[in-house]
Structures are given as C-alpha cells and as structure tokens.
N, CA, C and O atoms as a GROMACS GRO file, in nm:
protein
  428
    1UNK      N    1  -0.468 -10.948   5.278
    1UNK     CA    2  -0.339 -10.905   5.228
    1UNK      C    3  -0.227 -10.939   5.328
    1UNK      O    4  -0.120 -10.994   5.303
    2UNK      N    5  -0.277 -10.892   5.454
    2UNK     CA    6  -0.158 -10.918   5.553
    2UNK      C    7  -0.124 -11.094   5.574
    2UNK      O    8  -0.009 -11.134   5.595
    3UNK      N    9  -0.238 -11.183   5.565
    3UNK     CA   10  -0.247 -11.327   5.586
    3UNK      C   11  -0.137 -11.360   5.410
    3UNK      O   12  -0.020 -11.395   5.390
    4UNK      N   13  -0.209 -11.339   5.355
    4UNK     CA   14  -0.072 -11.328   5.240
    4UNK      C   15   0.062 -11.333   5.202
    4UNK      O   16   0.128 -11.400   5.124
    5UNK      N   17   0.086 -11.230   5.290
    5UNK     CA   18   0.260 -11.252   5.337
    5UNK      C   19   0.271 -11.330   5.373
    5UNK      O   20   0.344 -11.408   5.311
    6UNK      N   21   0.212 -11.378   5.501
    6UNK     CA   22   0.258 -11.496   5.562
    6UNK      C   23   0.262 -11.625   5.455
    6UNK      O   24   0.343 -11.715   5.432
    7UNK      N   25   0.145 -11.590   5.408
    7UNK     CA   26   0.155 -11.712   5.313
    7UNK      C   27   0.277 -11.732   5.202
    7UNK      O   28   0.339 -11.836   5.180
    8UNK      N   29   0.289 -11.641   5.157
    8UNK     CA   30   0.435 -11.584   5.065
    8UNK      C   31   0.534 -11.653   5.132
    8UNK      O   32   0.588 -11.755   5.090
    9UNK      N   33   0.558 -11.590   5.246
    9UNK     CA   34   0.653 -11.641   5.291
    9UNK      C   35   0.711 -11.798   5.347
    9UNK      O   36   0.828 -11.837   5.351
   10UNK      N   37   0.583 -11.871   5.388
   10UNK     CA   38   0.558 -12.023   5.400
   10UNK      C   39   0.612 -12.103   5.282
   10UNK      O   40   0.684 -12.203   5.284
   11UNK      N   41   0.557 -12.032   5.176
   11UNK     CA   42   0.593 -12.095   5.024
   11UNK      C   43   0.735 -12.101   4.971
   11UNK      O   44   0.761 -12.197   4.898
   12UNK      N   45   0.854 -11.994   5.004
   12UNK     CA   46   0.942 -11.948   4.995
   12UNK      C   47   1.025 -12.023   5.098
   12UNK      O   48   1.148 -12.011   5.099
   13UNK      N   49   0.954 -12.108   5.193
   13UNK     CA   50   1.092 -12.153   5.305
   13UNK      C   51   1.058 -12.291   5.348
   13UNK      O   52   1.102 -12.340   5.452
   14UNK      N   53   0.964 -12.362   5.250
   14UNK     CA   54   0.896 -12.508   5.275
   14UNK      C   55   0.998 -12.608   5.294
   14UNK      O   56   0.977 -12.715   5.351
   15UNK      N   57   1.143 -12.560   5.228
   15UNK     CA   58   1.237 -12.656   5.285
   15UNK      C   59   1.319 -12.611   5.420
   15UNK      O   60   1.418 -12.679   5.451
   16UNK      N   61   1.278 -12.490   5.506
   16UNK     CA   62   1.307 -12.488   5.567
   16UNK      C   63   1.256 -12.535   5.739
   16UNK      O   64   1.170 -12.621   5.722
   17UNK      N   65   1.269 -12.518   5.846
   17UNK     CA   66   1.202 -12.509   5.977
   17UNK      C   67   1.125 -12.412   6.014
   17UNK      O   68   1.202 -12.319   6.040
   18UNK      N   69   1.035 -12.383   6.029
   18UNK     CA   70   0.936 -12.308   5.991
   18UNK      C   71   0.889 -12.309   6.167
   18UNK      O   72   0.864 -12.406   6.239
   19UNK      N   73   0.890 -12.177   6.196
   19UNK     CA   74   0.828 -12.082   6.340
   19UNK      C   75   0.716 -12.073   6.314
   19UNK      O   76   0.687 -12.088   6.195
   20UNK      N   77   0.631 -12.052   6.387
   20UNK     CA   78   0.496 -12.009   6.407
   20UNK      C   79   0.510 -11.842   6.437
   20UNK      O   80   0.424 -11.768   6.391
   21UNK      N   81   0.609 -11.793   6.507
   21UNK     CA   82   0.611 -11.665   6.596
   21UNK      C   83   0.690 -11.629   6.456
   21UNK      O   84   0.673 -11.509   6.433
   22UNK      N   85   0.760 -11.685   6.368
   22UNK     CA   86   0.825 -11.639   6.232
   22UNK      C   87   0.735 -11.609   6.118
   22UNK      O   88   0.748 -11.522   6.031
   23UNK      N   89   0.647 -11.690   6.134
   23UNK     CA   90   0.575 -11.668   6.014
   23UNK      C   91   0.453 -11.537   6.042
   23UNK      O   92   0.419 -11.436   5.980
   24UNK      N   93   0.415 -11.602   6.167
   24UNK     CA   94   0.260 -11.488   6.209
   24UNK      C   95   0.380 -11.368   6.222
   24UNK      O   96   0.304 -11.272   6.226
   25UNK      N   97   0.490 -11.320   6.230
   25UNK     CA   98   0.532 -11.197   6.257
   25UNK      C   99   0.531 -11.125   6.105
   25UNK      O  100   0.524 -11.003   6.110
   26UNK      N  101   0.536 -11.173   5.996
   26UNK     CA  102   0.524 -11.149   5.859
   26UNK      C  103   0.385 -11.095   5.801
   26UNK      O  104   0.372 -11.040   5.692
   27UNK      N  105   0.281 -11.121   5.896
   27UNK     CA  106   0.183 -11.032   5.898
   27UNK      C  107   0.127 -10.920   5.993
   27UNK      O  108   0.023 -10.856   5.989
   28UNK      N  109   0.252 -10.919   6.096
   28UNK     CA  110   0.189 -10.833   6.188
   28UNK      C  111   0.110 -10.848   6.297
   28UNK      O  112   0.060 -10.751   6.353
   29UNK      N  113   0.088 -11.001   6.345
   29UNK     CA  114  -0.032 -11.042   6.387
   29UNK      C  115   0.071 -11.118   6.501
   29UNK      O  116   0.182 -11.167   6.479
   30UNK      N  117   0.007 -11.113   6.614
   30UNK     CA  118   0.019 -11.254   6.748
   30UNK      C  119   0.008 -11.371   6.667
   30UNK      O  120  -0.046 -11.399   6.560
   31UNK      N  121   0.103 -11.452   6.788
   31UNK     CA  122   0.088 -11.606   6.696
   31UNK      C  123  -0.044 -11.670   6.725
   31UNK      O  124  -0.082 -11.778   6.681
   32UNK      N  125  -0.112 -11.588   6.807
   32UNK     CA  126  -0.234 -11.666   6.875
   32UNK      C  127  -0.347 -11.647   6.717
   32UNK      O  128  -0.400 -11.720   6.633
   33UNK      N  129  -0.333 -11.455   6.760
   33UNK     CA  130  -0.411 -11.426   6.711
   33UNK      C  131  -0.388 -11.438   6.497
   33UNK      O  132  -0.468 -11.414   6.407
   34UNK      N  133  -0.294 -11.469   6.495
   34UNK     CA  134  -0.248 -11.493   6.318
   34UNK      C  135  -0.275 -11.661   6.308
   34UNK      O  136  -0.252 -11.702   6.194
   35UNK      N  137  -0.306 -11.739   6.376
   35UNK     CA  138  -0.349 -11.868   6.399
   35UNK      C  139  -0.471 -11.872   6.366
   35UNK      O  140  -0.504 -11.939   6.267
   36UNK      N  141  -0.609 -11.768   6.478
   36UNK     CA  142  -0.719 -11.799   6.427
   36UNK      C  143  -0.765 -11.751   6.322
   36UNK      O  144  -0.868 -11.801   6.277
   37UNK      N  145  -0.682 -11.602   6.230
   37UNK     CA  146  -0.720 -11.607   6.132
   37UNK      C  147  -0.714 -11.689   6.038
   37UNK      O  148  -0.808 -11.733   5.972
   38UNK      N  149  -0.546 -11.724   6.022
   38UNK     CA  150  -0.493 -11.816   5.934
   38UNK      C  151  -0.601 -11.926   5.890
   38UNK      O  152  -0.616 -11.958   5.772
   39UNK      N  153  -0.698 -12.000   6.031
   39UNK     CA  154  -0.767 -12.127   5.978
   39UNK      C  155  -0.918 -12.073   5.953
   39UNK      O  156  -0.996 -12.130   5.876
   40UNK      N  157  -0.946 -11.970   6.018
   40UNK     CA  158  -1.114 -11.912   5.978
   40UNK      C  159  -1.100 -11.869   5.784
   40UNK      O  160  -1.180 -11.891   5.694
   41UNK      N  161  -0.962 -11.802   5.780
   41UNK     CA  162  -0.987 -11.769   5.620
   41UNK      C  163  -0.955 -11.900   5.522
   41UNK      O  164  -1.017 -11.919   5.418
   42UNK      N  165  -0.857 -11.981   5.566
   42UNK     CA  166  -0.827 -12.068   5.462
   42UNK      C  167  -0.888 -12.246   5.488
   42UNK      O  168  -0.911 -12.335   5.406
   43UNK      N  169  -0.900 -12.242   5.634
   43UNK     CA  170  -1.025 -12.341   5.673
   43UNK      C  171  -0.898 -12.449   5.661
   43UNK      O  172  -0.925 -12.567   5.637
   44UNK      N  173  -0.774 -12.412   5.678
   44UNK     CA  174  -0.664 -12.508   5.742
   44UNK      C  175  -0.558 -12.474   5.890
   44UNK      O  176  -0.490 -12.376   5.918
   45UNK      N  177  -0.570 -12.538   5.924
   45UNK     CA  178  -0.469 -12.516   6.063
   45UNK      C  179  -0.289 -12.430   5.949
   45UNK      O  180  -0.252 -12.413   5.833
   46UNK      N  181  -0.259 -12.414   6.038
   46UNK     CA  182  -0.108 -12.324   5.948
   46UNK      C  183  -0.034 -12.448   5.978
   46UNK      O  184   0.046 -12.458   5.884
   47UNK      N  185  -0.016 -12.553   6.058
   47UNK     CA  186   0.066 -12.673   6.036
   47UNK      C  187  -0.005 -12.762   5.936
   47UNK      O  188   0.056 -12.867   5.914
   48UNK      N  189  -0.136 -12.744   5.861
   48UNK     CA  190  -0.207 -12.827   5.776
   48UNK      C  191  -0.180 -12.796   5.656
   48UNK      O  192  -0.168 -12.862   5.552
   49UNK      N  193  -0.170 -12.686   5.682
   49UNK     CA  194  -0.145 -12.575   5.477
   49UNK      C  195   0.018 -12.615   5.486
   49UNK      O  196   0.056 -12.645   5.373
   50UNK      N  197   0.117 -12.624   5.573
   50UNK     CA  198   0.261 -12.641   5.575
   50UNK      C  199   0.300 -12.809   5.523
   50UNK      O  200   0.383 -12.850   5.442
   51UNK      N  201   0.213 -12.870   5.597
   51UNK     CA  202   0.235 -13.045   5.566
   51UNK      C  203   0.184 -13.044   5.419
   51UNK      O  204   0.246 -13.099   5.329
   52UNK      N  205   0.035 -12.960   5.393
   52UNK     CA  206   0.033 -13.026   5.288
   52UNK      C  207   0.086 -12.933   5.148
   52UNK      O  208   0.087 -13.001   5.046
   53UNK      N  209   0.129 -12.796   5.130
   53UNK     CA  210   0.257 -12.756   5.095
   53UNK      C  211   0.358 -12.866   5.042
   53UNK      O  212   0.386 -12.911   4.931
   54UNK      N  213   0.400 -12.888   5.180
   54UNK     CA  214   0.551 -12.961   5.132
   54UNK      C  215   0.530 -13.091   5.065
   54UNK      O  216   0.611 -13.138   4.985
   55UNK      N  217   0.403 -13.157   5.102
   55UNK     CA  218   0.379 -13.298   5.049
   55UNK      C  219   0.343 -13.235   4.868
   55UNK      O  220   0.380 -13.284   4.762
   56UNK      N  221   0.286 -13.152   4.886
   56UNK     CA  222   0.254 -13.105   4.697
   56UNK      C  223   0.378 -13.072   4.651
   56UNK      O  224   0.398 -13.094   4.532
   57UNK      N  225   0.517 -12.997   4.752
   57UNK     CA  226   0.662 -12.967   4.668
   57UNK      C  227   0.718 -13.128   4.658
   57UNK      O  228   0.754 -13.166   4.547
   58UNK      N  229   0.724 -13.212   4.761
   58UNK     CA  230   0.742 -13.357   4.732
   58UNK      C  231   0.688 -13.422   4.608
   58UNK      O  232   0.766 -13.489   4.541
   59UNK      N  233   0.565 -13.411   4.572
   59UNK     CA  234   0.495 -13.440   4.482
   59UNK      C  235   0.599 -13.419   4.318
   59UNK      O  236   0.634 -13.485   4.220
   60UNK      N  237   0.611 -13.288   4.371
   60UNK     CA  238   0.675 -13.234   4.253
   60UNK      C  239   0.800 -13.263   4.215
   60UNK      O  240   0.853 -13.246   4.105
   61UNK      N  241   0.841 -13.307   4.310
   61UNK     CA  242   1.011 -13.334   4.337
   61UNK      C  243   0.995 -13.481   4.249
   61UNK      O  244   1.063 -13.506   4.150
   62UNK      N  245   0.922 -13.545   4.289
   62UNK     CA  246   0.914 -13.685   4.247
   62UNK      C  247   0.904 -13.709   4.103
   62UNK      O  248   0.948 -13.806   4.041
   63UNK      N  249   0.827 -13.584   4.051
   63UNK     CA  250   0.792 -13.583   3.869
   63UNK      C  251   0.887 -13.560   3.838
   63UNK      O  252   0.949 -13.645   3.775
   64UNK      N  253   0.948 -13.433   3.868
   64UNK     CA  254   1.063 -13.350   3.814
   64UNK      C  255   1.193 -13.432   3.850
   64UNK      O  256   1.212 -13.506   3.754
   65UNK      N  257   1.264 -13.446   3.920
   65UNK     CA  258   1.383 -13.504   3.957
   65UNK      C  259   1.394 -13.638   3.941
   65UNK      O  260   1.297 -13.712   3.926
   66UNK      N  261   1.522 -13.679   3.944
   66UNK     CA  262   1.590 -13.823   3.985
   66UNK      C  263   1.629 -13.850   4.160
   66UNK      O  264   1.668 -13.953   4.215
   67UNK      N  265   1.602 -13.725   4.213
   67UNK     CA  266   1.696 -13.771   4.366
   67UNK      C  267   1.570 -13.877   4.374
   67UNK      O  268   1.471 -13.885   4.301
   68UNK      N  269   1.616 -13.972   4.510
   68UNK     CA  270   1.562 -14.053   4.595
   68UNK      C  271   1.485 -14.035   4.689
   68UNK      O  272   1.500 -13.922   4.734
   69UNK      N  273   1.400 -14.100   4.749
   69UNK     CA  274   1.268 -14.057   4.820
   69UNK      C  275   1.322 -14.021   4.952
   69UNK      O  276   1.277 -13.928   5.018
   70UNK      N  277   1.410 -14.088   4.986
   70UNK     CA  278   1.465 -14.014   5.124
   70UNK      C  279   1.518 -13.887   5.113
   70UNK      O  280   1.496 -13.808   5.205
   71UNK      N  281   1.609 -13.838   4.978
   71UNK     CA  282   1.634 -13.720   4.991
   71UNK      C  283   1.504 -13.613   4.953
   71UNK      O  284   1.513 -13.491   4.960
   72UNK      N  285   1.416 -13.669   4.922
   72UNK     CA  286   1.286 -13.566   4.884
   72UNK      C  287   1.222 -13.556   5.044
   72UNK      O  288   1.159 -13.464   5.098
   73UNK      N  289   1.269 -13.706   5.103
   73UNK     CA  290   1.127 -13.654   5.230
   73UNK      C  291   1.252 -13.506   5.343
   73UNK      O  292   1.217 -13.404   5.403
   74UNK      N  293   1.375 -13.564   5.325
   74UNK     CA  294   1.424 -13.501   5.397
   74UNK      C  295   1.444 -13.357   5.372
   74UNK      O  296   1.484 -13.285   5.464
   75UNK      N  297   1.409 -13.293   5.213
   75UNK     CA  298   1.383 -13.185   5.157
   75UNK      C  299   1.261 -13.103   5.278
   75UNK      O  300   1.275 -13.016   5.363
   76UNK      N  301   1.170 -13.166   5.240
   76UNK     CA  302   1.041 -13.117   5.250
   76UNK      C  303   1.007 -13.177   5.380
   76UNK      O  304   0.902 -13.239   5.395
   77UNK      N  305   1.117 -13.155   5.505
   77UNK     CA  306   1.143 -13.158   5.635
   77UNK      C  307   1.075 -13.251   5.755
   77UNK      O  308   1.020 -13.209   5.856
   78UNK      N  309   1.104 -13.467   5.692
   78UNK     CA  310   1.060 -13.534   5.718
   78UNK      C  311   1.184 -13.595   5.788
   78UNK      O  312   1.281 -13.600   5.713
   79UNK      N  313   1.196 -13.625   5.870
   79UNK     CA  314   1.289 -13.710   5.966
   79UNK      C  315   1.350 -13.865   5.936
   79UNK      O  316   1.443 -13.940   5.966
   80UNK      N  317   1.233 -13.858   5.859
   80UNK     CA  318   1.260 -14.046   5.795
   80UNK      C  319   1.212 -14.087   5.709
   80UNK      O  320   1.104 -14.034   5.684
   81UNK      N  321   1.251 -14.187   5.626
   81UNK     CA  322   1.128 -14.209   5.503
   81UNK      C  323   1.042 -14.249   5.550
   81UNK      O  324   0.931 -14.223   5.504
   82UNK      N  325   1.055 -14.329   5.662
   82UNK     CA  326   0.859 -14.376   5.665
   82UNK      C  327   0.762 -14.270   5.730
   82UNK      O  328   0.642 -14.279   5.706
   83UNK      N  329   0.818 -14.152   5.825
   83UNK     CA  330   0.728 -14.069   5.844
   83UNK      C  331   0.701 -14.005   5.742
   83UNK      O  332   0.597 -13.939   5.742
   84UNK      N  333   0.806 -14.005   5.601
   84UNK     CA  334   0.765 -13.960   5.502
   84UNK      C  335   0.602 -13.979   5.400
   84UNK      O  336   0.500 -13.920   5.362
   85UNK      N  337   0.714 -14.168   5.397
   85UNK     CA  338   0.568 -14.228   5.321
   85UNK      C  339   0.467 -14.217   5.400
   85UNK      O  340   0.370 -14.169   5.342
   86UNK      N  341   0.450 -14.239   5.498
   86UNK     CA  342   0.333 -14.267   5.599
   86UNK      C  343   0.178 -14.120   5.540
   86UNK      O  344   0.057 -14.121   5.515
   87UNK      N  345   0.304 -14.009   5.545
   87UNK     CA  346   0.239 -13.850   5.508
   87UNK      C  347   0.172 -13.854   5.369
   87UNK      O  348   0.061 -13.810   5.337
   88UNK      N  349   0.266 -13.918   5.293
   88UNK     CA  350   0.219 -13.908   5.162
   88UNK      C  351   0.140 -14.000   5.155
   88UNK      O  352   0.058 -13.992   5.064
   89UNK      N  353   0.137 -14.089   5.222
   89UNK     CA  354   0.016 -14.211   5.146
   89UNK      C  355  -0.103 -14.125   5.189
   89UNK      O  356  -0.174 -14.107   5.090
   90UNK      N  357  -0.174 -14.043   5.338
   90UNK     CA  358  -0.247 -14.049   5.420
   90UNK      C  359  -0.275 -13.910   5.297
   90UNK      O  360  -0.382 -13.920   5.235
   91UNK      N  361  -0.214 -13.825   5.273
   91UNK     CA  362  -0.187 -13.717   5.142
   91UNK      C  363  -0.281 -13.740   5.002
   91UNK      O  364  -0.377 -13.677   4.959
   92UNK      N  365  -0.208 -13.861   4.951
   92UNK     CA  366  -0.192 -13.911   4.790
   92UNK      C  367  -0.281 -14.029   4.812
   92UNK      O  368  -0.352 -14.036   4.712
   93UNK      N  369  -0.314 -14.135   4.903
   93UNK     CA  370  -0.353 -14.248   4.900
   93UNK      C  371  -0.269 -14.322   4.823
   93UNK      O  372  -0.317 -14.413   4.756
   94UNK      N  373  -0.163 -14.302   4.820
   94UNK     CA  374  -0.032 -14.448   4.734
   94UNK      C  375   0.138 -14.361   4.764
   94UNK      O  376   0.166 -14.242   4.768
   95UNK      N  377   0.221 -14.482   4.778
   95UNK     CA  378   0.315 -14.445   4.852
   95UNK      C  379   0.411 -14.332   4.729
   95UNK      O  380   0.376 -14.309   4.613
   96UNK      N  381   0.522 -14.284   4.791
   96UNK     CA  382   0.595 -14.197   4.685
   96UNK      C  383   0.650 -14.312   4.559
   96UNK      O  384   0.623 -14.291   4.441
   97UNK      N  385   0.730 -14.438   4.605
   97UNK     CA  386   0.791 -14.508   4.517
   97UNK      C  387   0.664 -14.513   4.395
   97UNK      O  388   0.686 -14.489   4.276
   98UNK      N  389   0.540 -14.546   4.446
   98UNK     CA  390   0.472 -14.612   4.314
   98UNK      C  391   0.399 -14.474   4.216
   98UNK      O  392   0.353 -14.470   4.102
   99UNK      N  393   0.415 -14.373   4.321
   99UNK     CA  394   0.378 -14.213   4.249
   99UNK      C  395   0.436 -14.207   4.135
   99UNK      O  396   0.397 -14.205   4.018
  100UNK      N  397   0.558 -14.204   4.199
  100UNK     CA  398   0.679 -14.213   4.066
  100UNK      C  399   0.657 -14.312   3.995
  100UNK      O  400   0.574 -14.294   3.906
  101UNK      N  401   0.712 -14.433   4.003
  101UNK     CA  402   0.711 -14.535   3.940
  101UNK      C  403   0.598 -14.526   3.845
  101UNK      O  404   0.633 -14.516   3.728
  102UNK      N  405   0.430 -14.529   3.876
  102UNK     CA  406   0.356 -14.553   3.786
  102UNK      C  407   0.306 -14.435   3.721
  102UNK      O  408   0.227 -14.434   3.627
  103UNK      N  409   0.368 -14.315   3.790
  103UNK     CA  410   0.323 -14.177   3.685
  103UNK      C  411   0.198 -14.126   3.724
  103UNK      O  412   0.134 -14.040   3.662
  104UNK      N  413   0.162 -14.183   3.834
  104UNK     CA  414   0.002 -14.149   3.837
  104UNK      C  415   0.034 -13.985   3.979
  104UNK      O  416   0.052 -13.974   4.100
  105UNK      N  417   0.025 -13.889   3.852
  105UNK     CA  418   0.057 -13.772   3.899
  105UNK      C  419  -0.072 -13.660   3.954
  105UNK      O  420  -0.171 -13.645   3.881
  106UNK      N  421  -0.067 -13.628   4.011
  106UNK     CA  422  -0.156 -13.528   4.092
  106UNK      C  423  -0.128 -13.382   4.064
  106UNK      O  424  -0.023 -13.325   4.090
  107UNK      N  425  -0.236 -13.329   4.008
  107UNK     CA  426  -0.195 -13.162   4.022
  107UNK      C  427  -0.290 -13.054   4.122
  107UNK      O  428  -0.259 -12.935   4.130
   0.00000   0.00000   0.00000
C-alpha cells in the first residue's frame, strides 16, 4: 500500500523531474531503504519503472496526438530526440517516426 503511493504519485508527474528523496518520501520510507523495496516487489529499479512509464506515455502521445516527436520526447523528459529515439527503439524495437507512421501500436 505504502509502495503504491509512490507509485501513484510517479504516474501523476511522468512529465515532470522526478526525486528519488520525492518520491520514496510519499511512502514513508528512506530513499535507500524505498529503493530496495521498490525493485524486490516490482522486480524494476524505480529509474526502470520511470523510463519505461514515460516511454509507454510517449507511446501514447504518438497514437493520440499530432505534436512532433521532439515535443513528445521532451514531454516525457528526454533532452534530445535522439536520446529519445535511441530509448524508444531499445523500448519498442522501431523508432517513434515509424510507430506512428505505420500504426504498429503497442499496448
């Protein structure tokens, strides 16, 4: 329940900059110690469930919208498009342009 919040709250701020000492404080927990729960229960690092989060709100951005891939990577708090694409290919196995482009959508 308490890992929860945190998670709640991750979900709620994926376009934002995201703390470690911000998020583990949402459950009550050390960042040490809200770390090793975080990956013993969900069997992802909390920067692994965050990348791949935002790459699934990217995902979504891409079905749903018209913006452009730079403004999606820079949404979902990528510095550049190619560290973007780079995420999503290693993610999706195919870059954002052809996601879109060919429809071949992921749920």
């Amino acid at each position: 329940m308490r890992i929860q919040k945190s998670i709640d709250f991750i979900l709620k701020n994926l376009q934002k900059q995201l703390e470690i000492t911000e998020i583990s404080a949402q459950s009550y927990f050390s960042a040490f110690h809200f770390q090793r729960l975080f990956q013993a229960i969900t069997g992802f690092t909390v920067q692994q469930y965050i990348r791949n989060r935002r790459l699934a709100e990217a995902a979504r951005l891409l079905r749903e919208t018209t913006k452009n891939i730079l403004e999606i990577g820079f949404t979902v708090q990528y510095g550049s498009q190619e560290a973007f694409t780079r995420a999503f290919v290693i993610c999706f196995g195919i870059t954002p342009a052809k996601y879109r482009k060919e429809q071949v959508f992921y749920k």
